[in-house]
KEKEKOL-791119 format. One record per residue (C-alpha): chain; x, y, z. Coordinates in pm, whole numbers. Example, Ala and Ser with C-alpha at 12.3 -4.5 7.8 and 13.67 -1.06 7.14 Angstrom:
% KEKEKOL-791119
ATOM   ch     east    north       up
ATOM    A     1230     -450      780
ATOM    A     1367     -106      714
This chain:
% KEKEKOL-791119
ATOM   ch     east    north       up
ATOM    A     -512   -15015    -8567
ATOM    A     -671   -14775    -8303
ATOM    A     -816   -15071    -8086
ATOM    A     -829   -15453    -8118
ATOM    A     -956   -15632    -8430
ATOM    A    -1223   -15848    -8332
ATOM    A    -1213   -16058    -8672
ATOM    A    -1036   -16390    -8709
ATOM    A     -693   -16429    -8863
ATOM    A     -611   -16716    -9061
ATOM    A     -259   -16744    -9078
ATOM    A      -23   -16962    -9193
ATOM    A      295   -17031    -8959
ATOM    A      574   -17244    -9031
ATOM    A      349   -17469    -9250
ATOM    A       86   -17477    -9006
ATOM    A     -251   -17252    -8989
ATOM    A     -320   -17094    -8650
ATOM    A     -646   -16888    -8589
ATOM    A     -603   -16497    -8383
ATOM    A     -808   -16279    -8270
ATOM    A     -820   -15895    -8128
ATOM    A     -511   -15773    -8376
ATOM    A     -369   -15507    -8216
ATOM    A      -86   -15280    -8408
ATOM    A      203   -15205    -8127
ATOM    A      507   -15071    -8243
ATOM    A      610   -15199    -8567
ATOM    A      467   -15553    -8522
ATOM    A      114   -15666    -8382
ATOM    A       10   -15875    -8099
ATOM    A     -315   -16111    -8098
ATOM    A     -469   -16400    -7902
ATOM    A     -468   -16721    -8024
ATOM    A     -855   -16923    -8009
ATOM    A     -975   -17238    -7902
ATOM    A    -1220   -17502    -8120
ATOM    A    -1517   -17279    -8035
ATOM    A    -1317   -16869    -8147
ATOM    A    -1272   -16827    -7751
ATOM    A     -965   -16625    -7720
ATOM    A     -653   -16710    -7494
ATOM    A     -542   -16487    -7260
ATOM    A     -153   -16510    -7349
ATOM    A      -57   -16272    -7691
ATOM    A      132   -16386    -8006
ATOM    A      340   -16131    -8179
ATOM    A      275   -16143    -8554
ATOM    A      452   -15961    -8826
ATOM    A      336   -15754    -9089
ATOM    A      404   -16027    -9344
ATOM    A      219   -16238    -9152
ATOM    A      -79   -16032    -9116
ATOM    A     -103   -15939    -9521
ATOM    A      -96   -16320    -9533
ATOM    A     -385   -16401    -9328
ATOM    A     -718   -16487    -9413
ATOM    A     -972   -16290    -9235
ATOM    A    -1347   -16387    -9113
ATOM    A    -1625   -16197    -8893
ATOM    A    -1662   -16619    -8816
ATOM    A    -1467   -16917    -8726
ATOM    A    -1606   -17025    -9096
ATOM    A    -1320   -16839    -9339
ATOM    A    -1401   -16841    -9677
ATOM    A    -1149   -16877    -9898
ATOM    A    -1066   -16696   -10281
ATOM    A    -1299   -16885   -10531
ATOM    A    -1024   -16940   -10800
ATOM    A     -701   -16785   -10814
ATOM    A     -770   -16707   -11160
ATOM    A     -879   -16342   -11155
ATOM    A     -961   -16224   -11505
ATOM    A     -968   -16509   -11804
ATOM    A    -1031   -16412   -12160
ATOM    A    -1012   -16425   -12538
ATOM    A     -678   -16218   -12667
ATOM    A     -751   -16171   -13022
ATOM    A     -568   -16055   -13324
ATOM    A     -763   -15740   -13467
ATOM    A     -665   -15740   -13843
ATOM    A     -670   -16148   -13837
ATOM    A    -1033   -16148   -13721
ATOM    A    -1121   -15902   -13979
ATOM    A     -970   -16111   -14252
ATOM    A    -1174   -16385   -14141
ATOM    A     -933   -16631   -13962
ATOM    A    -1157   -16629   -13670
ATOM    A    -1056   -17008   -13534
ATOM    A     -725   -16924   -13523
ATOM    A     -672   -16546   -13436
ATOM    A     -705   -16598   -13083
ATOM    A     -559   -16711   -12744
ATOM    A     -732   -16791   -12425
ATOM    A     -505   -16607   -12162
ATOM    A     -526   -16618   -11779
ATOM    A     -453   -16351   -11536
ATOM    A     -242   -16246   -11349
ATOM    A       49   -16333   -11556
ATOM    A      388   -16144   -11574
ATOM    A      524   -15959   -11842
ATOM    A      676   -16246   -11998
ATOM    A      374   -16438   -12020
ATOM    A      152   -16138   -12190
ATOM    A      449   -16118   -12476
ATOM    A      453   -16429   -12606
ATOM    A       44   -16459   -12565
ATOM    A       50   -16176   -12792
ATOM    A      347   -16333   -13029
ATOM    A      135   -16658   -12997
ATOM    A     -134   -16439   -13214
ATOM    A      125   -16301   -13443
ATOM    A      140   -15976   -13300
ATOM    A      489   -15772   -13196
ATOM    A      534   -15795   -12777
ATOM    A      467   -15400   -12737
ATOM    A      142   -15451   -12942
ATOM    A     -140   -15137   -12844
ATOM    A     -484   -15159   -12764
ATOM    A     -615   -15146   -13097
ATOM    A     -424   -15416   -13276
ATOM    A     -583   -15667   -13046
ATOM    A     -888   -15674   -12841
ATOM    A    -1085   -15858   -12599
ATOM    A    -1349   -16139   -12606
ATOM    A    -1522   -16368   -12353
ATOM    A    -1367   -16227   -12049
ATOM    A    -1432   -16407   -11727
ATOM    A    -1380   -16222   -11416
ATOM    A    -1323   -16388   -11069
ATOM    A    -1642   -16145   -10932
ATOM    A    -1931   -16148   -11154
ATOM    A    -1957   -15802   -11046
ATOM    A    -1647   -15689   -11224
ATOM    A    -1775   -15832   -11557
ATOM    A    -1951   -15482   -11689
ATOM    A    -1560   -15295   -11603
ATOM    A    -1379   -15513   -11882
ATOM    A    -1493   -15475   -12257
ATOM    A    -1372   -15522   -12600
ATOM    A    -1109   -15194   -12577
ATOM    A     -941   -15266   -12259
ATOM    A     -581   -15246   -12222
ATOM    A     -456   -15575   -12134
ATOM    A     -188   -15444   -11929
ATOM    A     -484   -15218   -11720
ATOM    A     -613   -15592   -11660
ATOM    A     -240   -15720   -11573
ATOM    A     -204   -15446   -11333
ATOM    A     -540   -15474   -11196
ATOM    A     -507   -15882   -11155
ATOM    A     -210   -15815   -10964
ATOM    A     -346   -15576   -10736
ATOM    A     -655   -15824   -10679
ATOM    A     -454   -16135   -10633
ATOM    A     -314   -15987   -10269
ATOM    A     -693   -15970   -10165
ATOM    A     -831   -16296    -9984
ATOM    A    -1179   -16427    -9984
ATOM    A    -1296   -16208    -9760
ATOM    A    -1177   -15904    -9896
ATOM    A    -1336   -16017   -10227
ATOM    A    -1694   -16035   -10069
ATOM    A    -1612   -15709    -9964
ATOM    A    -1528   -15557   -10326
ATOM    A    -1879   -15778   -10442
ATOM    A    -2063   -15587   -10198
ATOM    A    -1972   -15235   -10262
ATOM    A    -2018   -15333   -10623
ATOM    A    -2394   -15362   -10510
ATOM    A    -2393   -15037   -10389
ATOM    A    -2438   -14635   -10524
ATOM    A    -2061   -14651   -10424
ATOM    A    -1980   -14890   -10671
ATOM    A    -1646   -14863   -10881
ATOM    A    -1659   -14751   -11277
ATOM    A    -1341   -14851   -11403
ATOM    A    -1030   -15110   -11309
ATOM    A     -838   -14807   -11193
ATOM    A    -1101   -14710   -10924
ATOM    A    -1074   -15083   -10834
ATOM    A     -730   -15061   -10776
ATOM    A     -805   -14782   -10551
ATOM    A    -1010   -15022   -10354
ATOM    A     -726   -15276   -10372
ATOM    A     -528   -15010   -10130
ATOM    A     -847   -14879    -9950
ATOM    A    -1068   -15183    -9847
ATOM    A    -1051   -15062    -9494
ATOM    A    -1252   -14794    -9583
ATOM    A    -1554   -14968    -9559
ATOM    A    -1622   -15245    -9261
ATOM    A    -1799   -15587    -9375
ATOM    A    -2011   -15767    -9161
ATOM    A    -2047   -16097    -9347
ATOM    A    -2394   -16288    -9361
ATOM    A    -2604   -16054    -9204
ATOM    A    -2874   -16034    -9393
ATOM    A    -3154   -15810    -9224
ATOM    A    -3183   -15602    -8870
ATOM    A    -3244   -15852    -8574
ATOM    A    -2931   -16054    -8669
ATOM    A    -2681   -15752    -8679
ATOM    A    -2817   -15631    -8326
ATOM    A    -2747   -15994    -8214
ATOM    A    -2422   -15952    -8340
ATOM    A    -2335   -15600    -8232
ATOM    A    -2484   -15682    -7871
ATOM    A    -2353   -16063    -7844
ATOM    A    -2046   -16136    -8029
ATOM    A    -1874   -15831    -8185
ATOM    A    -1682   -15776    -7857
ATOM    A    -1803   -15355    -7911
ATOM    A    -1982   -15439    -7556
ATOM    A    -1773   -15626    -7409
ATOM    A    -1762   -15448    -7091
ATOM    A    -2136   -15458    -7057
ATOM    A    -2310   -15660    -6792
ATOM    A    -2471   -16006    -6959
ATOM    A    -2812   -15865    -6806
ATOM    A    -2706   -15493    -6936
ATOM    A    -2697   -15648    -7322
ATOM    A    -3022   -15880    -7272
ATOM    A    -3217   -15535    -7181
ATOM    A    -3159   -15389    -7539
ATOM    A    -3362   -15437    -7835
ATOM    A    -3164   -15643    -8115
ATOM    A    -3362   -15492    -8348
ATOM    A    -3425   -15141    -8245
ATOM    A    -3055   -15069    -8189
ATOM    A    -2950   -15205    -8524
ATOM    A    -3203   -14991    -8682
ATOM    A    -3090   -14701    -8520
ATOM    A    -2678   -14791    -8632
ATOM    A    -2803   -14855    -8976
ATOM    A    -2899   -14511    -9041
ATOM    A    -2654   -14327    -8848
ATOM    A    -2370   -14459    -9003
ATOM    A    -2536   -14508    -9320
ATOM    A    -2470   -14884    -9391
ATOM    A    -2655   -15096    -9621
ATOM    A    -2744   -15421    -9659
ATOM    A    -2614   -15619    -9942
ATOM    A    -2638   -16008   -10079
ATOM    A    -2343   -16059    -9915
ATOM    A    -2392   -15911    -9589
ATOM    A    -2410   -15577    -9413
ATOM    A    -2138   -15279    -9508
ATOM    A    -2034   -14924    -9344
ATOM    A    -1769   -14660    -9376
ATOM    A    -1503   -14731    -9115
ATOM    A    -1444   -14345    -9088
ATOM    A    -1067   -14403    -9195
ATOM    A     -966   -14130    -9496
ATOM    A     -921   -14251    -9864
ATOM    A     -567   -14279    -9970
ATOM    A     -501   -14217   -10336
ATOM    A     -203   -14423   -10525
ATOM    A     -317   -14379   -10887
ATOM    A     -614   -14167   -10910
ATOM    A     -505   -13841   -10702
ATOM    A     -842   -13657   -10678
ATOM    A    -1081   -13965   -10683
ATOM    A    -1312   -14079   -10419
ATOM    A    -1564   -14326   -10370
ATOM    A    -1934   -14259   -10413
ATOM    A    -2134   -14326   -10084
ATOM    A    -2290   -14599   -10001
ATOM    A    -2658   -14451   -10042
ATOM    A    -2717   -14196   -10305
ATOM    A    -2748   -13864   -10178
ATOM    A    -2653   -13918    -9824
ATOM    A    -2259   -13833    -9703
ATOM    A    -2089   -14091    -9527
ATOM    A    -1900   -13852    -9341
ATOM    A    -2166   -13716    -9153
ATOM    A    -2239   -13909    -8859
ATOM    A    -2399   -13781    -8615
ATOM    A    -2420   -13819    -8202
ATOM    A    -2604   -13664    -7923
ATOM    A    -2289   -13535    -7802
ATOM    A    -2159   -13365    -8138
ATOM    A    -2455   -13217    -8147
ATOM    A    -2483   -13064    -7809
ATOM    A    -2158   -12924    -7785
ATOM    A    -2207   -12773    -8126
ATOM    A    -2579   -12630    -8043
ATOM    A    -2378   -12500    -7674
ATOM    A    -2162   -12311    -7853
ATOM    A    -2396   -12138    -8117
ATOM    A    -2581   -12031    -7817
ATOM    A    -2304   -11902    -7601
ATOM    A    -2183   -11746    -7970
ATOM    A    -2544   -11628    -7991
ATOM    A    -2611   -11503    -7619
ATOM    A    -2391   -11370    -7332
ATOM    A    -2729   -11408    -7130
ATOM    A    -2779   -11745    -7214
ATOM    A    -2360   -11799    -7109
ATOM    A    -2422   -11599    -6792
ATOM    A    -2720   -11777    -6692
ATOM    A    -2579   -12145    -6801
ATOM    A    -2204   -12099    -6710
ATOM    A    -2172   -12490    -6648
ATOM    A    -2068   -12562    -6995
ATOM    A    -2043   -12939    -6943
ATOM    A    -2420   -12926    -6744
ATOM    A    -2568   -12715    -7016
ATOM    A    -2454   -13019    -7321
ATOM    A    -2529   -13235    -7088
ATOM    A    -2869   -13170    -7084
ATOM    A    -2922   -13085    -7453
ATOM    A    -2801   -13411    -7525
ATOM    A    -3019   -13577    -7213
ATOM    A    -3315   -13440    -7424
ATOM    A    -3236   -13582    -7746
ATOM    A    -3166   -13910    -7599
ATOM    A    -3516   -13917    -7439
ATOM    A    -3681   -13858    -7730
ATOM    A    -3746   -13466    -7662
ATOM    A    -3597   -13315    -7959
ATOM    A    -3955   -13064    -7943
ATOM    A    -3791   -12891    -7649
ATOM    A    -3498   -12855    -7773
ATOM    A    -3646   -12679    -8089
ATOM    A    -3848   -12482    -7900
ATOM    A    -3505   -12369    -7702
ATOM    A    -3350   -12290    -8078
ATOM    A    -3667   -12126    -8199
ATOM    A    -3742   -11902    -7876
ATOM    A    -3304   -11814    -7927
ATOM    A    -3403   -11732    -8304
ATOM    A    -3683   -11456    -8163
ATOM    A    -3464   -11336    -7907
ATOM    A    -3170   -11250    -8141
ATOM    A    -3354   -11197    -8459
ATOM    A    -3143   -11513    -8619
ATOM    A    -3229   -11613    -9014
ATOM    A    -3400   -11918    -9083
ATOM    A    -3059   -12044    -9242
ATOM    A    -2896   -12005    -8924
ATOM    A    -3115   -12240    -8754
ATOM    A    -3237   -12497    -9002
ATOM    A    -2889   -12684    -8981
ATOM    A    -2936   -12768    -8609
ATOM    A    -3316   -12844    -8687
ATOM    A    -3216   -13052    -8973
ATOM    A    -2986   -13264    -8745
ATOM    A    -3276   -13334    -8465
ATOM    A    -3510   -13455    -8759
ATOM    A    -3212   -13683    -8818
ATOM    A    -3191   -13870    -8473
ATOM    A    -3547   -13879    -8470
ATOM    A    -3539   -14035    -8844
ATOM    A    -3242   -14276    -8665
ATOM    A    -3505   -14371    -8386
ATOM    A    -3810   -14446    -8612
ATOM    A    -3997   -14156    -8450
ATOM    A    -4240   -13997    -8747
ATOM    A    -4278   -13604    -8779
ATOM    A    -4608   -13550    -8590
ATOM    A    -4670   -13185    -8700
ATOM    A    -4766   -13131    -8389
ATOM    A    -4753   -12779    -8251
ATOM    A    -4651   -12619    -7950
ATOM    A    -4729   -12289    -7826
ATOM    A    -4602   -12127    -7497
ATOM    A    -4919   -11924    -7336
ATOM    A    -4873   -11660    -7058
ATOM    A    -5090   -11475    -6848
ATOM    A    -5170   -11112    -7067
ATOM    A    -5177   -10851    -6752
ATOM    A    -4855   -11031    -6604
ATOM    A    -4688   -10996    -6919
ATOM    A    -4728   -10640    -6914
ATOM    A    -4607   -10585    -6611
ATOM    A    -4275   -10741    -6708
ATOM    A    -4283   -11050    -6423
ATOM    A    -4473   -11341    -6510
ATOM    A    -4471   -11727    -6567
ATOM    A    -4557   -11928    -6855
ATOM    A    -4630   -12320    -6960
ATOM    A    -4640   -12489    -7275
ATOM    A    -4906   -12674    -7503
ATOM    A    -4892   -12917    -7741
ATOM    A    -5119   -12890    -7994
ATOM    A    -5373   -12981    -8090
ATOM    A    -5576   -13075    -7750
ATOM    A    -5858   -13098    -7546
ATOM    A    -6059   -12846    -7280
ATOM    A    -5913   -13006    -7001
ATOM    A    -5534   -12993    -7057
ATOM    A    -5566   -12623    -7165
ATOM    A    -5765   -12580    -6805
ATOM    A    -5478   -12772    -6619
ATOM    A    -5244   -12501    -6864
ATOM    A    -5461   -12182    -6734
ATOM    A    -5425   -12274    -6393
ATOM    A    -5124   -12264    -6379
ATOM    A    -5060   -11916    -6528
ATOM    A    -5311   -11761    -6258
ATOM    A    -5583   -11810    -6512
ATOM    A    -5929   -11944    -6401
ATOM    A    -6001   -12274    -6638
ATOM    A    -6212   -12100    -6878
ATOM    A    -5983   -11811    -6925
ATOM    A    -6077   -11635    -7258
ATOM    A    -5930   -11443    -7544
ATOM    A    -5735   -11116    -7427
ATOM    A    -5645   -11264    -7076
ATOM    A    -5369   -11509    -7224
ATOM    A    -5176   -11466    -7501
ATOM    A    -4886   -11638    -7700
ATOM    A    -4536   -11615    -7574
ATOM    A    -4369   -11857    -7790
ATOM    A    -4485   -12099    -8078
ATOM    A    -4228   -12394    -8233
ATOM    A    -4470   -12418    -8543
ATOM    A    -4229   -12593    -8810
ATOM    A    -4249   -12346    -9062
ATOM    A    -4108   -11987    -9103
ATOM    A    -4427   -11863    -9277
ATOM    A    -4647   -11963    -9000
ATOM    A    -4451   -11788    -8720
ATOM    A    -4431   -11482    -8922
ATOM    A    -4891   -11532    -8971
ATOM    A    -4956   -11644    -8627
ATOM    A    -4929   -11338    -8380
ATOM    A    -4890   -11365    -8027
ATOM    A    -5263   -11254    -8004
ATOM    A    -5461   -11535    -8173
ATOM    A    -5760   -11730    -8057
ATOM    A    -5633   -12057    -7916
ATOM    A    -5968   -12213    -8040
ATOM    A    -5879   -12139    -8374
ATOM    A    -5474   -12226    -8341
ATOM    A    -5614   -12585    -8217
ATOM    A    -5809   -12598    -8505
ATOM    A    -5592   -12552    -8753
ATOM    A    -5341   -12769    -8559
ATOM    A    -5584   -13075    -8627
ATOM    A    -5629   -12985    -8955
ATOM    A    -5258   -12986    -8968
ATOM    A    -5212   -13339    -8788
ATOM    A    -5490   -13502    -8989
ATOM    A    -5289   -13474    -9299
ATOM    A    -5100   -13750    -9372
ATOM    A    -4650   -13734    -9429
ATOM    A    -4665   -13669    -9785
ATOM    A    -4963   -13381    -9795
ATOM    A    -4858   -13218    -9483
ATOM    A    -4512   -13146    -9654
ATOM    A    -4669   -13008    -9953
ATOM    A    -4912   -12830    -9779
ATOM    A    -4613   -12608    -9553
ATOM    A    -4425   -12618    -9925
ATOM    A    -4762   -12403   -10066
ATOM    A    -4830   -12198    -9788
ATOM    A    -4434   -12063    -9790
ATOM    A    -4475   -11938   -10171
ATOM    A    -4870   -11816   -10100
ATOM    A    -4820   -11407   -10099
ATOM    A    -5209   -11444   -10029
ATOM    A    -5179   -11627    -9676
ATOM    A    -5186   -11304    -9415
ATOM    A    -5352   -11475    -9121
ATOM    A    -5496   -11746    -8956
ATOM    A    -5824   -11778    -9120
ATOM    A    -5581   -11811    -9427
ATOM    A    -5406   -12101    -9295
ATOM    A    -5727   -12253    -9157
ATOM    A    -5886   -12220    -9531
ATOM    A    -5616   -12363    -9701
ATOM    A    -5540   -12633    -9470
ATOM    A    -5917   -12730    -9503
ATOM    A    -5880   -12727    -9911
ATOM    A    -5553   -13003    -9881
ATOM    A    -5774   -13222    -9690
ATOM    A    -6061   -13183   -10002
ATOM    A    -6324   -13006    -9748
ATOM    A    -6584   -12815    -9879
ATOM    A    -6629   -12600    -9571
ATOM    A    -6469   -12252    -9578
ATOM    A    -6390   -12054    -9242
ATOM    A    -6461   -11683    -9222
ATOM    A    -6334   -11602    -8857
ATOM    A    -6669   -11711    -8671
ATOM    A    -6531   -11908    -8419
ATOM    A    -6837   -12055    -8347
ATOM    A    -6832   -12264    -8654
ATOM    A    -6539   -12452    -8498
ATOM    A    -6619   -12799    -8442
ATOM    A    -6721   -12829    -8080
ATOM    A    -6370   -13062    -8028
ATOM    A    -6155   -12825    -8069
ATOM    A    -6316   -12550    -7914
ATOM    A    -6108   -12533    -7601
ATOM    A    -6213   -12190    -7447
ATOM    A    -6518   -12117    -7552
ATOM    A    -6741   -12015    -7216
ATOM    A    -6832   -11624    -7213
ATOM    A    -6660   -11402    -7020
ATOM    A    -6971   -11312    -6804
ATOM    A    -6989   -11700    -6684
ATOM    A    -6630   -11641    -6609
ATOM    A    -6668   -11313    -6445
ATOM    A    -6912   -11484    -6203
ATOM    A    -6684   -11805    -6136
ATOM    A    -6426   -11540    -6037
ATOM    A    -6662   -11357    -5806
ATOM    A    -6788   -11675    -5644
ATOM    A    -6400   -11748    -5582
ATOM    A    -6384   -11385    -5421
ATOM    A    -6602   -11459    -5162
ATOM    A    -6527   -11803    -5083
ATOM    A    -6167   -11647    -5017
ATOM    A    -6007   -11779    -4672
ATOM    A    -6262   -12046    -4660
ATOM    A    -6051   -12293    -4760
ATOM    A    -5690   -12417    -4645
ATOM    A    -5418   -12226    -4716
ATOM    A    -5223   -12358    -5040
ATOM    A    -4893   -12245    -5082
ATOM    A    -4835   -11945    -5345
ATOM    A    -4647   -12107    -5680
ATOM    A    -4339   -11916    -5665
ATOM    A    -4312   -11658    -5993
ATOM    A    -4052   -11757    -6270
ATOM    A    -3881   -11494    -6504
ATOM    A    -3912   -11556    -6831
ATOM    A    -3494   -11578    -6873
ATOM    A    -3539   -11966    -6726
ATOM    A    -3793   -12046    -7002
ATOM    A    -3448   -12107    -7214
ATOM    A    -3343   -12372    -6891
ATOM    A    -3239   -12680    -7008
């Protein structure tokens, strides 16, 4: 074991059952702490044996639950040709397993068939497994030794470890045949069982309170997370699933084969790997190094390799995986990267916003600049989410050099993170940002399930060139009549965000003019390269 077992270890010593806790392996043997009454552990260690431990009886609780029967398979052995010449009442034995060789032999002598009978000459009837769940694996044509083997393998496993097998037999990783459950028989690590815990709220309590995983947390650290909230956000990172019999996970230990060389479980969820979890800090030492990959200037101008991941993952942990598309899809322009390059790394931000609960707005963001600065190569820019209002994109202006009203022709787009390829390849850097916002809101007042066919249609629509394009067929997924033919004054007054002529803001700049050194000096904003728009 890599670090203390916080279960509890039923074991019995010298006639006598003791309780341990926090199994460690060390060496060949292990060492644990004995509990009190109440599972409080002692501070002094016990070394236990490897016998010992195979022996014990294991619990998430003090309450251990122990093997319902020690019978695991009981059934019907009957004679084939004797049933089929009608002795039914006496072709038959009732046979328990496991049960040597010896035993099987004379069951099968008992029914007047040799002791190295096949398949075939007997079969199967009434056969009652010690796991309901195991039932559907035994039929008329199974091998009796198969079931001898497989009763043997079973009878090492405790109760514990059978809740375990009756959970993943709940699962899409559920076992087809008694040689995949013998598998399990050698594998049951694979998967971690936390019994009784039956929804959300009471595995956070568990995880936070009395798994030990935080042990080194503050009392008032623990009470300032949500039980809930957390668990959610374990539960689908690590895939786990909830089952009649509690809550199960992949440990992350490998599969070892012993019969079935090339087989391995199903996962626990259909369609989803177990293997691939996730963290903030995988992912931010992986994005790091596609950049530096990607970008000497992005390696010469972030050389802090540890500050650089540090702050990718900062942003994902605060819940601002948009910047840190916008970062990936402003490296994609730069470097004229493939959509399949990308969409891994997009894929995986989804994913931790999936893991928090946090819904795919749609929303868009576009990075606006100031049009004569850009052309003379030094200038600064600021982002927008869309769609919004007259007075953010005022606030957005100003700070560009713009006066509030700025119209179309003095900005333009820099940047857009837009969430499909086809709309960063229809949207040009000279658009109206009236008629961006508008189709923006279109965009956002389409619910999850249209808004994902809708950017499915428009990729395979050879007929969508432009933005009054998008805008049309955006307005036909939300069943409106009204169809848009570039007059921008037909915008709903909304989303009209920059709308004033230019001669009212040819005036407001004159009227500035002269009002020039009339007012108290306010320091000049200092001019940022576009090479830090990639800071992060």
């Amino acid at each position: 074991m890599s670090k203390p077992d916080k279960r509890y270890y039923k074991i019995n010593i010298h006639g006598q059952e003791q309780i341990f806790t926090n199994v460690e392996k060390v060496d060949k043997g292990y060492i644990a702490n004995g509990v009190d009454k109440d599972g409080k552990a002692y501070q002094f260690y016990h070394r236990l044996s490897q016998e010992q431990i195979d022996s014990a009886i294991i619990s998430n609780s003090m309450v251990f639950v122990e093997k319902p029967t020690d019978v695991v398979f009981r059934f019907y052995l009957v004679n084939a040709s004797e049933y089929d010449n009608g002795n039914k009442e006496t072709s038959g034995i009732w046979l328990e397993f496991p049960a040597d060789i010896k035993r099987i032999e004379n069951a099968l002598e008992d029914i007047g068939l040799p002791p190295d009978a096949e398949q075939g000459q007997y079969f199967i009837d009434e056969c009652q497994c010690i796991l309901k769940s195991l039932n559907p694996l035994v039929n008329v044509r199974t091998d009796i030794h198969e079931l001898a083997k497989t009763a043997e393998r079973l009878d090492t496993f405790d109760g514990f470890q059978m809740m375990k097998l009756d959970a993943v037999m709940q699962t899409a990783a559920k076992f087809n045949n008694l040689a995949e459950i013998r598998e399990f028989t050698h594998n049951d690590d694979y998967y971690v069982f936390e019994m009784d815990k039956d929804n959300p709220t009471e595995l956070g309590l568990y995880f936070i309170y009395d798994s030990g995983m935080l042990d080194s947390l503050p009392d008032h650290y623990k009470d300032a997370i949500n039980p809930t909230t957390f668990a959610n956000y374990i539960i689908e990172a690590e895939h786990g699933v909830f089952t009649s019999k509690g809550y199960l996970y992949p440990s992350g230990d490998e599969w070892n084969c012993k019969e079935l060389p090339f087989f391995r479980p199903n996962s626990l969820i259909e369609d989803v790997d177990d293997k691939l979890i996730d963290t903030t800090e995988i992912f931010a030492v992986d994005l790091d190094s596609f950049f530096r990959e990607t970008s000497d200037e992005y390696s010469n101008m972030f050389d802090d390799v540890v500050k650089a991941q540090k702050h990718i993952a900062d942003y994902i942990r605060t819940n601002n995986t948009a910047q840190v598309k916008q970062i990936i899809h402003g490296m994609k322009k730069e470097h004229h990267l493939s959509e399949d390059e990308i969409q891994p790394y997009l894929d995986r931000l989804d994913n931790f916003d999936k893991n928090k609960g946090i819904e795919k707005d749609y929303n868009f963001i576009a990075v606006i600049t100031n049009a004569e600065d850009y052309l003379k190569g030094d200038f600064e820019s600021v982002k927008i989410y869309l769609p919004t209002d007259k007075e953010t994109v005022s606030r957005a202006f100003e700070e560009i050099g713009l006066l509030p009203h700025a119209v179309q022709g003095e900005y333009m787009f820099d940047d857009f993170h837009l969430y499909s390829e086809k709309l960063h390849s229809v949207i040009k850097p000279t658009e109206s940002l009236d008629e961006l916002n508008y189709f923006s809101a279109l965009v956002f007042h389409m619910d999850d399930g249209m808004c994902d066919r809708f950017m499915n249609e428009i990729e395979k629509d050879k007929n969508i060139k432009n933005l009054t394009d998008l805008i049309n067929h955006a307005n036909k997924t939300l069943g409106l009549a009204a169809r848009y033919n570039g007059d921008k004054s037909t915008i709903p007054a909304e989303y009209r965000v920059t709308m004033e002529p230019a001669s009212i803001k040819r005036s407001i700049k004159k009227q500035l003019e002269e009002n020039k050194g009339k007012t108290a000096d306010v320091p000049a904003t200092p001019t940022k390269n576009k090479k830090n728009d990639l800071e992060v």
